[in-house]
C-alpha positions as CSV (number, residue, x, y, z in Angstrom):
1,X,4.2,6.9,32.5
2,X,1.1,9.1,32.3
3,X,1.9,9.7,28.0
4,X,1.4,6.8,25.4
5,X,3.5,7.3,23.0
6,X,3.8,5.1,19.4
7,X,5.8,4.5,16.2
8,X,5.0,1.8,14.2
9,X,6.2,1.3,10.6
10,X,4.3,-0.6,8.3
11,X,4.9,-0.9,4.8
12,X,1.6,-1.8,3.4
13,X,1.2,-3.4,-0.5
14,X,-1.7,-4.0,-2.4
15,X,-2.6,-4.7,-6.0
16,X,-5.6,-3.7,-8.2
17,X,-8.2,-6.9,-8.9
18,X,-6.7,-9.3,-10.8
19,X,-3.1,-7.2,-11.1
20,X,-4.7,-5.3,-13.8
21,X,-3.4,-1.3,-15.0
22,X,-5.9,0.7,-13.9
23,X,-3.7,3.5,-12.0
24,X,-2.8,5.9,-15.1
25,X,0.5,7.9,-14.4
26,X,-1.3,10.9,-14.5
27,X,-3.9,9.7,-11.5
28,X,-1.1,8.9,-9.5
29,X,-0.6,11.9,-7.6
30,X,-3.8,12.9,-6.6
31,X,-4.2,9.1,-5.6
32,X,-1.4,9.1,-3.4
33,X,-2.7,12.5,-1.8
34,X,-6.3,11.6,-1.2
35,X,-4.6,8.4,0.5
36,X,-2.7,10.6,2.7
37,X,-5.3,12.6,3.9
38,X,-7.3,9.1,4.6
39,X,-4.0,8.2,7.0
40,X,-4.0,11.7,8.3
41,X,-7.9,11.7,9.2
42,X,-7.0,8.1,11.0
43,X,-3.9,9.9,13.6
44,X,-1.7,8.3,11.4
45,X,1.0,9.3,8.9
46,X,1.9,8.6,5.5
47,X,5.5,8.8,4.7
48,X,5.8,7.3,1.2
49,X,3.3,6.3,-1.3
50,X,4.2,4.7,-4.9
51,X,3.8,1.7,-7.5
52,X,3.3,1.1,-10.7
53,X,-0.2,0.8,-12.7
54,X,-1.7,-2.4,-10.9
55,X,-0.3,-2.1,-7.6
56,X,1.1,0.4,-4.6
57,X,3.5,0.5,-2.0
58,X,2.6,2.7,0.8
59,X,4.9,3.2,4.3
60,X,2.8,4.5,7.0
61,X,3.5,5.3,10.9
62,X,0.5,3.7,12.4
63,X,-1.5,5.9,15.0
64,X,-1.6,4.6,19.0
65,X,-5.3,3.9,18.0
66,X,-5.8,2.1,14.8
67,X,-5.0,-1.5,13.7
68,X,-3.7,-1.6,10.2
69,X,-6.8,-4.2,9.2
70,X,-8.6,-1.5,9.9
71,X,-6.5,1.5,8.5
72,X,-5.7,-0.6,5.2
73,X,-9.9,-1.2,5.2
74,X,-10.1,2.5,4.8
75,X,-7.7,3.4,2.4
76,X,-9.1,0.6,-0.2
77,X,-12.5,1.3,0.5
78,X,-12.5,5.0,0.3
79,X,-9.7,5.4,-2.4
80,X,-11.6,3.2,-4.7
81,X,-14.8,5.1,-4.6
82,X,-12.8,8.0,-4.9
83,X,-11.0,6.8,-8.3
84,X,-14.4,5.7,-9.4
85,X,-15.4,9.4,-9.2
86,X,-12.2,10.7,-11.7
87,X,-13.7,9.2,-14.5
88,X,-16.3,7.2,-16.2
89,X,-13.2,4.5,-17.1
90,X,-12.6,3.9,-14.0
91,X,-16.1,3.0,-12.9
92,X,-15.4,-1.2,-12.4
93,X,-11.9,0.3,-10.3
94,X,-11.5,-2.5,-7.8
95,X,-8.4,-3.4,-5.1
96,X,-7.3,-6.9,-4.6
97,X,-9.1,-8.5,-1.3
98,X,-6.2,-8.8,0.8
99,X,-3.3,-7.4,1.2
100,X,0.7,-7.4,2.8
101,X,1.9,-5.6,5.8
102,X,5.6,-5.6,6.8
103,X,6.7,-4.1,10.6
104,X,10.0,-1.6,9.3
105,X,12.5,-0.8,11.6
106,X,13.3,2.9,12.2
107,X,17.1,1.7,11.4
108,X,15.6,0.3,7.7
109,X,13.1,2.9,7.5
110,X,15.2,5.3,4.7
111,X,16.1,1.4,2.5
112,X,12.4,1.1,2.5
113,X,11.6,4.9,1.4
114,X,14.5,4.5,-1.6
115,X,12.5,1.3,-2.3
116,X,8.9,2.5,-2.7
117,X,10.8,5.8,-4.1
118,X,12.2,3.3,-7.3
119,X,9.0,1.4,-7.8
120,X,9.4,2.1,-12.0
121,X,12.7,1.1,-11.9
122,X,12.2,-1.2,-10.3
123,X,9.2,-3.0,-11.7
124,X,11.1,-3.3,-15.3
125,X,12.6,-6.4,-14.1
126,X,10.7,-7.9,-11.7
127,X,6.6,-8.5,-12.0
128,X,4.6,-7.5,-9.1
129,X,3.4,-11.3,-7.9
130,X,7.7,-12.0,-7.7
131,X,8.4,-8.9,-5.8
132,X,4.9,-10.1,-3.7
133,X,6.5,-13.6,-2.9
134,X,9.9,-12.5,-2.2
135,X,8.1,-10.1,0.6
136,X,6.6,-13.3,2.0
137,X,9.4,-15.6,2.2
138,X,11.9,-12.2,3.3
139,X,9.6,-11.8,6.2
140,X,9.2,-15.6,6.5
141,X,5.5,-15.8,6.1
142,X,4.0,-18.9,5.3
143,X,1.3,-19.0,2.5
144,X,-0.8,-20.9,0.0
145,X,-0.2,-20.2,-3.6
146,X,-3.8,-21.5,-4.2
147,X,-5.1,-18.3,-2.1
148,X,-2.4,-16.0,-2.6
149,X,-4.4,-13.9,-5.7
150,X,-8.1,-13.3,-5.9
């Protein structure tokens, strides 16, 4: 077959240090673009991006030539100097160290984008480290409450 071709859903999540609000509503969708155009600039594509104050969901088609270690690297690394730019308050702006990436199935993929699309909704009754373990155990991944959060 002389064409690769790729698609790979992830649905990535990742909190702010320590879970703490530091994404104002009104940041939000400027955040969300600047994040897109770091997935665009990396041949990949960002379908969905949303959360709440300490944390985002974002569900990405990973490019043929990026791992998402390294694409998830980018985003928090270049977002985060970016918000630290928008405003003096936001100067100490910090992700969490690690992170959660899920495959998604192109079957699941519109559950998923009505998922990330209710985040608000959502998040009013259930905190961010429940939704975070019920990921884990849904996707049967086996984990250390003792290194779980920074």
């Amino acid at each position: 077959m002389p064409q690769s071709l790729v698609k790979m859903l992830t649905h990535v999540v990742f909190s702010t240090k320590d879970r703490i609000d530091l994404i104002p509503p009104e940041l939000e969708d400027n955040l969300f673009g600047y994040i897109s155009g770091i997935v665009k600039n990396n041949d990949s594509k960002l379908i969905i991006a949303n959360g709440t104050a300490n944390h985002i969901h974002l569900l990405i088609s990973l490019g043929k030539t990026i791992s998402v270690s390294s694409l998830v690297g980018k985003i928090k690394r270049d977002s985060s100097t970016w918000i630290k730019t928008q405003d003096p308050k936001f100067k100490k702006f910090y992700w969490q160290n690690g992170y959660g990436a899920f495959s998604v199935s192109q079957s699941q993929a519109e559950n998923v984008i009505n998922y990330i699309s209710n985040q608000k909704e959502h998040h009013k009754t259930k905190d961010f480290k429940t939704e975070y373990r019920d990921f884990l155990e849904k996707y049967e991944i086996e984990y250390d409450e003792n290194y779980l959060w920074d």
